[in-house]
SEMI-219403 format. One line per field, with one value per residue: z, y, x of N, C-alpha, C, O, CB in turn; residue in one letter; residue number from 1. Coordinates in Angstrom, 2 decimals. Glycine has a CB too. Layout:
nup: (Z;...)
nnorth: (Y;...)
neast: (X;...)
caup: (Z;...)
canorth: (Y;...)
caeast: (X;...)
cup: (Z;...)
cnorth: (Y;...)
ceast: (X;...)
oup: (Z;...)
onorth: (Y;...)
oeast: (X;...)
cbup: (Z;...)
cbnorth: (Y;...)
cbeast: (X;...)
r: (A;...)
k: (NUM;...)
! end
This chain:
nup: (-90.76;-89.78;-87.54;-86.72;-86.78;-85.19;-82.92;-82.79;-83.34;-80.50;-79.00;-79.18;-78.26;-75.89;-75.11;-75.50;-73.30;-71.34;-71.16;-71.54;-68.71;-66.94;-64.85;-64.83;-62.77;-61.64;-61.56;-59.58;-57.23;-56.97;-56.69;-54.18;-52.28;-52.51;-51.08;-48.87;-47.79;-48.00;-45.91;-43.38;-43.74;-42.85;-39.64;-38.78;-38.67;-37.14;-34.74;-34.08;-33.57;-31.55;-29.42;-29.02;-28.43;-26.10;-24.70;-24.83;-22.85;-20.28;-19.46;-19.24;-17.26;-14.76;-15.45;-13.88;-11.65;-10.64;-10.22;-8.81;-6.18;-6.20;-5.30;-3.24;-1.52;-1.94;-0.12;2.15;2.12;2.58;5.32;6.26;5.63;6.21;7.39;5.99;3.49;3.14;1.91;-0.61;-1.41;-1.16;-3.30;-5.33;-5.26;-5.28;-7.77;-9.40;-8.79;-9.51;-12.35;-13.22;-12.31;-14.26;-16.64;-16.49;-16.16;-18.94;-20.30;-19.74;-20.45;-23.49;-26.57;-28.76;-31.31;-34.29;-35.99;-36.96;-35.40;-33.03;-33.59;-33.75;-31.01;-29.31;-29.53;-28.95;-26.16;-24.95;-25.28;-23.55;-21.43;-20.79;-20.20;-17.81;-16.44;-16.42;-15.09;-12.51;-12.06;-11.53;-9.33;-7.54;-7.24;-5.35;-5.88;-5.12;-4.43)
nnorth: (-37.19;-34.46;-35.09;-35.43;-33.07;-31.21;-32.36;-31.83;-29.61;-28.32;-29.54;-27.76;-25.47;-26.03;-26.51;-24.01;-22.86;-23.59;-23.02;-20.04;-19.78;-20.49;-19.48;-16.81;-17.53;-15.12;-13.60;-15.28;-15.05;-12.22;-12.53;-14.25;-12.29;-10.32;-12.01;-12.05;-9.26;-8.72;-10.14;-9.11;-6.75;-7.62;-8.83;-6.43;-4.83;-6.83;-6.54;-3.53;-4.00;-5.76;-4.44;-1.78;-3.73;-4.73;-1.83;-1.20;-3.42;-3.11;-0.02;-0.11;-1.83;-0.26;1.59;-0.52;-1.27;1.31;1.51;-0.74;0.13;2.52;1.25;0.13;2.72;2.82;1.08;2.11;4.08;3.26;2.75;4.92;5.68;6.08;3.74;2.53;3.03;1.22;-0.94;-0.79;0.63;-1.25;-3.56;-1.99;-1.44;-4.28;-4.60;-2.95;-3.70;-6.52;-6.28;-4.74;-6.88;-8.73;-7.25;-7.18;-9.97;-10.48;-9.19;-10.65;-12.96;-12.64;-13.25;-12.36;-12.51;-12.05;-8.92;-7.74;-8.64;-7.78;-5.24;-5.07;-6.02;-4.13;-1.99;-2.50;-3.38;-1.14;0.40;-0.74;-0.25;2.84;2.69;1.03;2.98;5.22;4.70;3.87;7.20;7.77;6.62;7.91;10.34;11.73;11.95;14.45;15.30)
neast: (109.86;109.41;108.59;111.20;112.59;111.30;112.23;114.44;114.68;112.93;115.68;117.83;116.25;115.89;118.27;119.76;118.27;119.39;122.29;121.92;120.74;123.05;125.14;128.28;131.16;131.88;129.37;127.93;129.38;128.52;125.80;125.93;126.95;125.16;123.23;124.40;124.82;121.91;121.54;122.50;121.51;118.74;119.40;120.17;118.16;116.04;118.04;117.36;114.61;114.14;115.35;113.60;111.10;112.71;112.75;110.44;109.03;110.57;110.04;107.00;106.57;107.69;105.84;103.56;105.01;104.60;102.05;101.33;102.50;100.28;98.19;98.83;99.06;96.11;94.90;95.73;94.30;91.78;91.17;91.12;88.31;84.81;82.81;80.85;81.47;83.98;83.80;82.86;84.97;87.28;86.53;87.04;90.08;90.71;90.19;91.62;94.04;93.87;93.29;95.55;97.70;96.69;97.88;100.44;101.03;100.13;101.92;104.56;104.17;104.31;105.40;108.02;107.38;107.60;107.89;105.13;103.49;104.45;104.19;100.98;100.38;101.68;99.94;97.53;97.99;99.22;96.91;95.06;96.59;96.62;93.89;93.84;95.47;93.83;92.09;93.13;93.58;91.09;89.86;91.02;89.92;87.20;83.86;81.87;78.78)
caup: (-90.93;-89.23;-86.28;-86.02;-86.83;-84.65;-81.67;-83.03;-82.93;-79.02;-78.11;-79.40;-77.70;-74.13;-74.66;-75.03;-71.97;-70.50;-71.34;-70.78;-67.10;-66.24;-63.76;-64.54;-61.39;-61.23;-61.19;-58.51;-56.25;-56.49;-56.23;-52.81;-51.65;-52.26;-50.32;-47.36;-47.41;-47.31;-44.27;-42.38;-43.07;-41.69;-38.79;-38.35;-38.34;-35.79;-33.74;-33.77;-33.28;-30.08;-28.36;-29.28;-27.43;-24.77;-24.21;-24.07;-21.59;-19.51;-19.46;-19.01;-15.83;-14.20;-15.09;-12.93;-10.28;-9.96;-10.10;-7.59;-5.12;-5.70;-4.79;-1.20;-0.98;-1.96;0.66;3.51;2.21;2.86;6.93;7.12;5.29;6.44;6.81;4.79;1.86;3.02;1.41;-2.17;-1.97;-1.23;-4.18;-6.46;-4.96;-5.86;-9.07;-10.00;-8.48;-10.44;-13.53;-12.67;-12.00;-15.82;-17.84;-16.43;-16.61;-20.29;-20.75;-19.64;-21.33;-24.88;-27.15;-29.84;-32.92;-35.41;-36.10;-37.58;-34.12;-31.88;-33.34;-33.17;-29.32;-28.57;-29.89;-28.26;-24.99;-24.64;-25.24;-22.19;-19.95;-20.66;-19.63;-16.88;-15.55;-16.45;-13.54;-11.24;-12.18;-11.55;-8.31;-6.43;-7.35;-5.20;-6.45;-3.88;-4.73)
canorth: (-36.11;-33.32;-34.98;-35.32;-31.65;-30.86;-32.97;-31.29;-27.52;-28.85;-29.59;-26.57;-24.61;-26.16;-26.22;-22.54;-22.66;-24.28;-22.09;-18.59;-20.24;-20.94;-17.81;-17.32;-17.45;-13.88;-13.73;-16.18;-14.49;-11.02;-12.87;-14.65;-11.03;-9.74;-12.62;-11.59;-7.99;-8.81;-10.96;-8.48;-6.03;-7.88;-8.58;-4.93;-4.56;-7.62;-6.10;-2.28;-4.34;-6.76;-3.33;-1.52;-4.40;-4.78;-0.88;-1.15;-4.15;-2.00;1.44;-0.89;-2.86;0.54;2.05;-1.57;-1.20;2.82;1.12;-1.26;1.67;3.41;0.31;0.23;3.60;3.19;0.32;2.62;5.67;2.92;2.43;6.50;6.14;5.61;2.20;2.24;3.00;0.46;-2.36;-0.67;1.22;-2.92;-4.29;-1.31;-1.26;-5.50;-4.98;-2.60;-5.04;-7.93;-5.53;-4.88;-8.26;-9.15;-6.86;-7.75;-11.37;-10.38;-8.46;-11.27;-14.16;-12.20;-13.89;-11.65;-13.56;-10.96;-7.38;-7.15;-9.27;-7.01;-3.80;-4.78;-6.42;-2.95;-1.33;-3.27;-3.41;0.11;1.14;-1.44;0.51;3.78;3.10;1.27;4.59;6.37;3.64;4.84;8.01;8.39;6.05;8.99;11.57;11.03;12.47;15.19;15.79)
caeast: (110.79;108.65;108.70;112.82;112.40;110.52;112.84;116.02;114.23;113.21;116.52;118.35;115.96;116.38;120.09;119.95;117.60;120.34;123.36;121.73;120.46;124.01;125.73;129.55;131.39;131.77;127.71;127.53;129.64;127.56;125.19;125.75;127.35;123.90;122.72;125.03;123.89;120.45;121.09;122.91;120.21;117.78;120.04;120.31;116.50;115.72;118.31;116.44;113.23;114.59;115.81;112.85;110.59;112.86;112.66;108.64;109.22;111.35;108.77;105.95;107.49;107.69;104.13;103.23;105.17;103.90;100.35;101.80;102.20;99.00;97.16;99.29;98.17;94.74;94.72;96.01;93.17;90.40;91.14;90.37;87.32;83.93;82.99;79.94;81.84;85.45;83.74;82.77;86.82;88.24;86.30;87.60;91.10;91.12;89.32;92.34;95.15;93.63;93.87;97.64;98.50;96.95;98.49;102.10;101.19;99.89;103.72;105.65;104.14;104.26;106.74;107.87;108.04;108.34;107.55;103.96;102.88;104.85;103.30;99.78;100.15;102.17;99.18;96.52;98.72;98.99;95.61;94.93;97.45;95.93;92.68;94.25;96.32;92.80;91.18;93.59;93.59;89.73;89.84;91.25;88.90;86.01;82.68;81.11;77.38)
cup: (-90.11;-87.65;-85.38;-86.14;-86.36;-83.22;-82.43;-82.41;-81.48;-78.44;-78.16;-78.53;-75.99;-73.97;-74.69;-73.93;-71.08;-70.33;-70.61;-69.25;-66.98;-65.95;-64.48;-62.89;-60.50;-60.34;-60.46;-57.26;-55.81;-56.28;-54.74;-52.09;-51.54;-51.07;-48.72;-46.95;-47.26;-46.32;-43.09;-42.37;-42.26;-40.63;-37.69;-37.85;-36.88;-34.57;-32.87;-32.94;-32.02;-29.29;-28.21;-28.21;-26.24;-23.69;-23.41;-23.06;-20.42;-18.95;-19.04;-17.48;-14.94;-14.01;-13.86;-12.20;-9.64;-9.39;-8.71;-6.15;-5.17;-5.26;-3.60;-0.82;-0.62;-0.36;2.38;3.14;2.60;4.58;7.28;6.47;6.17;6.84;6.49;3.39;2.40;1.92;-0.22;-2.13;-1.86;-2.35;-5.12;-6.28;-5.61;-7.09;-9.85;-9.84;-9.50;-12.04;-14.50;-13.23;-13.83;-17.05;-17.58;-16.47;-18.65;-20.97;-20.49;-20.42;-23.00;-25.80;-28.35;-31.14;-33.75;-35.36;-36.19;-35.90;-32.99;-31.83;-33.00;-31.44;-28.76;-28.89;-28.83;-26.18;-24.48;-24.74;-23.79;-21.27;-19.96;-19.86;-18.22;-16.05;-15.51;-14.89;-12.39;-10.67;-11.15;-10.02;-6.93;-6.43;-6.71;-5.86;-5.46;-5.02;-3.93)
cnorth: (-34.90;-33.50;-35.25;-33.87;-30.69;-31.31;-31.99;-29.91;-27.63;-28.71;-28.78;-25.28;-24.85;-26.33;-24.73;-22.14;-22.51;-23.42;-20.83;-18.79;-20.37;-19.60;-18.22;-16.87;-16.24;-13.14;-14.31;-15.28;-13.23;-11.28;-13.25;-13.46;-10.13;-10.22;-12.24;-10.19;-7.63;-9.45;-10.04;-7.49;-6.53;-8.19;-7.70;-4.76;-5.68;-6.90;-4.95;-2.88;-4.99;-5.50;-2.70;-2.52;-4.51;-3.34;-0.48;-2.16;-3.33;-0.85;0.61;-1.23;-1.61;1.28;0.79;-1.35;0.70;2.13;0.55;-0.46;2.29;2.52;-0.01;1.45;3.64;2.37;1.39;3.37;4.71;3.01;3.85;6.40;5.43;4.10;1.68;2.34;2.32;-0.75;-2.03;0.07;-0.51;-3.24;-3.47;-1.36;-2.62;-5.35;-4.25;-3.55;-6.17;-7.60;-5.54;-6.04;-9.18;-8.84;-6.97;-9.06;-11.35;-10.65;-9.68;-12.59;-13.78;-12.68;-12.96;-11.87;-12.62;-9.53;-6.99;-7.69;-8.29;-5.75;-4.05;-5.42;-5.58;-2.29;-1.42;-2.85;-2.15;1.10;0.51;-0.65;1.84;3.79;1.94;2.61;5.32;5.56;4.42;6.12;8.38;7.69;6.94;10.08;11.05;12.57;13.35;15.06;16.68)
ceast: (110.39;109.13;110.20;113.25;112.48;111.20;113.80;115.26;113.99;114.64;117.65;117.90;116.45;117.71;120.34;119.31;118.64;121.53;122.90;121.40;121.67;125.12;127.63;129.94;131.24;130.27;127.47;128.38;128.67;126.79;125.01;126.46;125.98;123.18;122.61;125.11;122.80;120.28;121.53;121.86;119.30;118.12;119.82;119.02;116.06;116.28;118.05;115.31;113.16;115.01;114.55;111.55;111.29;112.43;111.01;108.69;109.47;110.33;107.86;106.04;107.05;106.24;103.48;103.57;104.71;102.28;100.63;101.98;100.85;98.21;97.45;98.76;96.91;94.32;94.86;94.88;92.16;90.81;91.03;89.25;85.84;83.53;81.96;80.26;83.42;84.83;83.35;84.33;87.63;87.48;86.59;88.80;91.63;90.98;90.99;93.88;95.04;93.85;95.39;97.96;98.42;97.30;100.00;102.36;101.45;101.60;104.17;105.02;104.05;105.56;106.68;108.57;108.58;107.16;106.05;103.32;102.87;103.91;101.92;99.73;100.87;100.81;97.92;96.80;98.55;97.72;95.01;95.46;96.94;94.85;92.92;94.64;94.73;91.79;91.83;93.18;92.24;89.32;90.34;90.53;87.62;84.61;81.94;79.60;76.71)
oup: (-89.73;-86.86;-84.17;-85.57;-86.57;-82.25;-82.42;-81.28;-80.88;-77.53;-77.29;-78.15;-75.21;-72.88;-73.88;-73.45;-70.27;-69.17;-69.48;-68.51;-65.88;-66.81;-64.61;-62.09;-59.35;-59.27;-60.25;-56.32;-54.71;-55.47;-54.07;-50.91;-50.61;-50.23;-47.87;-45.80;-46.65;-45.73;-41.97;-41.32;-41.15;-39.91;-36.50;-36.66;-35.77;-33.60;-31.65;-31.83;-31.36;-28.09;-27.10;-27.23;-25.21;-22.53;-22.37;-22.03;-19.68;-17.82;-17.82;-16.67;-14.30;-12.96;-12.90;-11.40;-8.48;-8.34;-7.66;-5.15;-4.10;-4.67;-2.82;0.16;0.40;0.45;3.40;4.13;3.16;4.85;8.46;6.69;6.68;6.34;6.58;2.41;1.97;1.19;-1.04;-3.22;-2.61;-3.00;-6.20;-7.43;-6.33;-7.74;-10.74;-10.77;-10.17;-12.83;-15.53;-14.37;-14.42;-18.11;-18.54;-16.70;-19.38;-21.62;-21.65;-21.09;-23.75;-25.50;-28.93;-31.72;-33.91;-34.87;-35.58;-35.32;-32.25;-30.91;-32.06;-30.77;-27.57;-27.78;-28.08;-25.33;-23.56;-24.35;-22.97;-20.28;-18.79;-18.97;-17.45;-15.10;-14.51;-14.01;-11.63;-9.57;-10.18;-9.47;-5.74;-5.44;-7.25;-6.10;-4.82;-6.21;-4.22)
onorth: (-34.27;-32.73;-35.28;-33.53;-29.67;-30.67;-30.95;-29.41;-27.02;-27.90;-28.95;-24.36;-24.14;-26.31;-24.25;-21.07;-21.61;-23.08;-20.51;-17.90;-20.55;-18.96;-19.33;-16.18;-16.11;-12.56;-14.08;-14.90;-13.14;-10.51;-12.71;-13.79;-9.35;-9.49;-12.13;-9.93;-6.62;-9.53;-10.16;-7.23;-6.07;-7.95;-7.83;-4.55;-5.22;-6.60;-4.89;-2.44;-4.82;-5.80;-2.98;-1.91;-4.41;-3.40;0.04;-1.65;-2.93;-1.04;0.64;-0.63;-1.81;1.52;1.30;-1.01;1.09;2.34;1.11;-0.76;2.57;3.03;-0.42;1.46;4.13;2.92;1.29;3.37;5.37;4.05;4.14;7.50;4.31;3.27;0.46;1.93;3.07;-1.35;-2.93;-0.08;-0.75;-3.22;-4.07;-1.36;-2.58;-6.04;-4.91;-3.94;-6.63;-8.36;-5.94;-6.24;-9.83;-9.47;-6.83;-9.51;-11.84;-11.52;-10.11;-13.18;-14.69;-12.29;-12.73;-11.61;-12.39;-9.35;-5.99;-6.86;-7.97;-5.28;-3.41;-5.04;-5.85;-1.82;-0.53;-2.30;-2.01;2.26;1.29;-0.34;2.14;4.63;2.03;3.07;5.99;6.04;5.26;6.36;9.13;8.27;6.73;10.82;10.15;13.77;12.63;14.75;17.04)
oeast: (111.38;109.68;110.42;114.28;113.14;110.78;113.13;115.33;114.88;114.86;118.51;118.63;117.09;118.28;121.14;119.66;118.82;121.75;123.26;121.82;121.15;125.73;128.13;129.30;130.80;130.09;126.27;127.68;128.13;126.29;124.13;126.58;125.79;122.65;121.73;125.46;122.44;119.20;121.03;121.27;119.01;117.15;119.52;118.81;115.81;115.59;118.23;115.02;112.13;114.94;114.09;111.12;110.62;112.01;110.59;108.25;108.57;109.89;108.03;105.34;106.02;105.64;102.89;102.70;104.59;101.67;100.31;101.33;100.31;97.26;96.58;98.02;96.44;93.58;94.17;94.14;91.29;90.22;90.86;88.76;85.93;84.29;81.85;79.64;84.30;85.61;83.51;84.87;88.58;88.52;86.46;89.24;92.63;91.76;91.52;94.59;95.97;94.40;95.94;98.40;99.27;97.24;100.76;103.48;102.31;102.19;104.24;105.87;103.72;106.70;105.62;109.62;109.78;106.05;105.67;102.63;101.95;103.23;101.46;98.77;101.03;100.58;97.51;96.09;97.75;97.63;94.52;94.80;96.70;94.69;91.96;93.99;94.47;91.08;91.36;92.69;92.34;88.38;90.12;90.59;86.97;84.74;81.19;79.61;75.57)
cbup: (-92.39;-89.54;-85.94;-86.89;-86.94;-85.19;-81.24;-85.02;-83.80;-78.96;-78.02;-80.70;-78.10;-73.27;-75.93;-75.95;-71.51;-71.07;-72.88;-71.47;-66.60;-67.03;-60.77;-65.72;-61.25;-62.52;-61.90;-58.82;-56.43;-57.02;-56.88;-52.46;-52.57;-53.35;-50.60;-47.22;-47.88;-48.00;-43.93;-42.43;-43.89;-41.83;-39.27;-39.53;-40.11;-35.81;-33.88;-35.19;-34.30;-30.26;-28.82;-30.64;-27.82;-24.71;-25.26;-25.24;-21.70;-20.56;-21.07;-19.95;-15.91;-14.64;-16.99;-12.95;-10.05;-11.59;-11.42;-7.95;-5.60;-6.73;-5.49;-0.61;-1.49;-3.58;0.23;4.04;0.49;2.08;7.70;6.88;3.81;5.68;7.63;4.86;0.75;4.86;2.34;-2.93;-0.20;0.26;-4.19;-6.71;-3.57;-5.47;-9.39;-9.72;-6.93;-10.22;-13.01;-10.66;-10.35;-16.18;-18.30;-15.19;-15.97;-20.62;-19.67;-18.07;-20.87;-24.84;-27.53;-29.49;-34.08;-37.42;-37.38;-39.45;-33.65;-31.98;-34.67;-34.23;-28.72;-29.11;-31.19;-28.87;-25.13;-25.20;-26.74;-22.08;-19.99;-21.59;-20.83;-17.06;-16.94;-18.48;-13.28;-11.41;-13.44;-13.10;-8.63;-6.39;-8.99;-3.11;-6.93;-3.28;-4.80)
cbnorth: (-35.75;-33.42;-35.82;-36.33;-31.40;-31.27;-34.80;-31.27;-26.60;-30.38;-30.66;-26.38;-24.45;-27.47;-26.97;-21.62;-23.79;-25.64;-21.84;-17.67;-21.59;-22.23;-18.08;-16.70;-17.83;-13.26;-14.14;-18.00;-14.23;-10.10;-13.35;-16.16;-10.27;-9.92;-13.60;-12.00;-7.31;-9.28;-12.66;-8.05;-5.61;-8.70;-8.40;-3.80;-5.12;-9.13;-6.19;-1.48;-5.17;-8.16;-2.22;-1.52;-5.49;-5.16;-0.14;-1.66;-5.06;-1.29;2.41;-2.11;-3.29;1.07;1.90;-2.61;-1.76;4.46;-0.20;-1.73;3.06;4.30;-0.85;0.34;4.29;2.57;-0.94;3.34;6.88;1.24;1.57;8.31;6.01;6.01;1.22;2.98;4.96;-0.30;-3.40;0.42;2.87;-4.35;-4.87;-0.03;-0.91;-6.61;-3.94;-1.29;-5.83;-8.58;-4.36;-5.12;-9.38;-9.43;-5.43;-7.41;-12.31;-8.73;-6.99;-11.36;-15.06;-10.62;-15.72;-10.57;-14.47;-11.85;-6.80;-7.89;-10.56;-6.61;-2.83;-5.47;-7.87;-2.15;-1.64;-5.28;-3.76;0.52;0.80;-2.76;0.67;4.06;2.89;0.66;5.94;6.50;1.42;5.17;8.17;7.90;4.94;9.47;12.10;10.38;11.36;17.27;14.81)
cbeast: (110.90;106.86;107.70;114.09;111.84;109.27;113.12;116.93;112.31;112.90;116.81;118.12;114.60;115.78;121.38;119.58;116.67;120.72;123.70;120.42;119.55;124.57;125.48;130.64;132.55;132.05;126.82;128.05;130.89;127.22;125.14;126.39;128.56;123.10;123.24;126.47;123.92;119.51;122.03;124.30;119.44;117.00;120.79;120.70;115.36;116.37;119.07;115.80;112.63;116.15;117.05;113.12;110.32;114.34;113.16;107.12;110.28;112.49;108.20;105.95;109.84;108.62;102.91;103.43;107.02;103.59;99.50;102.99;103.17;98.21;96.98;101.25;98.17;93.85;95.79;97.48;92.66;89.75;92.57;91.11;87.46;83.56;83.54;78.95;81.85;86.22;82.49;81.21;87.97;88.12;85.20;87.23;91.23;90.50;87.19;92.20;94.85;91.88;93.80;98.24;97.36;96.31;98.03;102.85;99.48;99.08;104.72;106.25;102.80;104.15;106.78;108.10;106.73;108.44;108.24;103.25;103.68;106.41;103.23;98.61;100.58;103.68;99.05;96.90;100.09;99.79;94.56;95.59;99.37;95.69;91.14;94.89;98.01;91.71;91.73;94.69;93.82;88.62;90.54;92.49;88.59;85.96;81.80;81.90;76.57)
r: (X;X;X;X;X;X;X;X;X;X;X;X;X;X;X;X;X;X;X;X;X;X;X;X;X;X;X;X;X;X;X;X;X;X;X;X;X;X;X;X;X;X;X;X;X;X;X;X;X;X;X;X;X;X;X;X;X;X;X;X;X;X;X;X;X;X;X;X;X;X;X;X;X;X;X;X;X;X;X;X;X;X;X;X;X;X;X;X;X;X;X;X;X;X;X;X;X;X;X;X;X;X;X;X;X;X;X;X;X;X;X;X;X;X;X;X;X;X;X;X;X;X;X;X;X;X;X;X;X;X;X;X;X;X;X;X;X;X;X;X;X;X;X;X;X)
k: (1;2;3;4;5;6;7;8;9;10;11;12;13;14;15;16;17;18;19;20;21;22;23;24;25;26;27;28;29;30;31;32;33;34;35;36;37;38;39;40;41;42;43;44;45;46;47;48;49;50;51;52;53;54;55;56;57;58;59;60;61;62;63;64;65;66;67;68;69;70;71;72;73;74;75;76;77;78;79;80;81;82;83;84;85;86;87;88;89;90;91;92;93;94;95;96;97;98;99;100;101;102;103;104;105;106;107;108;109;110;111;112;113;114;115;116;117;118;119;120;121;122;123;124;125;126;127;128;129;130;131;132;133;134;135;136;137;138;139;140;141;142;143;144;145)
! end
């Protein structure tokens, strides 16, 4: 007796499991309307975040090709210089070319899965190009003593 009791009180309970779990239609629609306003937000956001990287693509591209120029320059300033010091200005002039050439390889092979990736390899990236520009920068200042 206890234990048909004890099955009945069971299956009263998981039939009320059952009932309160079940959406009326009304509830199912706001529901999947929620659904479809949380997809367009994020939408919205990918699409900030895909402009946003393309824009640093873009800016980036250009700091390169400026670099790209100062390294034709630098190339023309070595044939007036000395030519005990052409052969230490060509192995700094390559050293910064080869620089160049791997942080726009870097940029273009960067796939930008999602957001948390992008910011820290914008982060990273741009601390790289700084102290690039600061190479340059300091490659034209020569040192009197």
């Amino acid at each position: 007796m206890k234990k048909s009791i004890g099955i009945l009180s069971a299956s009263f309970i998981m039939a009320g499991i059952a009932l309160t779990s079940c959406s009326t239609p009304s509830e199912k629609v706001d529901d999947a309307q929620e659904k479809v306003d949380d997809a367009n937000e994020d939408l919205e956001e990918s699409k900030e975040y895909l402009k946003e990287v393309e824009n640093y693509r873009t800016q980036t591209a250009l700091r390169i090709a400026e670099n790209e120029k100062s390294i034709a320059e630098f190339n023309k300033l070595i044939d007036s210089k000395k030519q005990e010091v052409r052969e230490d200005y060509k192995e700094k002039v390559a050293e910064l070319e080869r620089k160049n050439s791997e942080m726009k390889k870097k940029l273009d092979d960067f796939n930008a899965d999602n957001q948390v990736v992008w910011e820290k390899f914008k982060s990273e990236f741009s601390h790289d190009m700084e102290e690039l520009g600061d190479a340059f920068r300091d490659f034209g200042v020569e040192n009197k003593k």
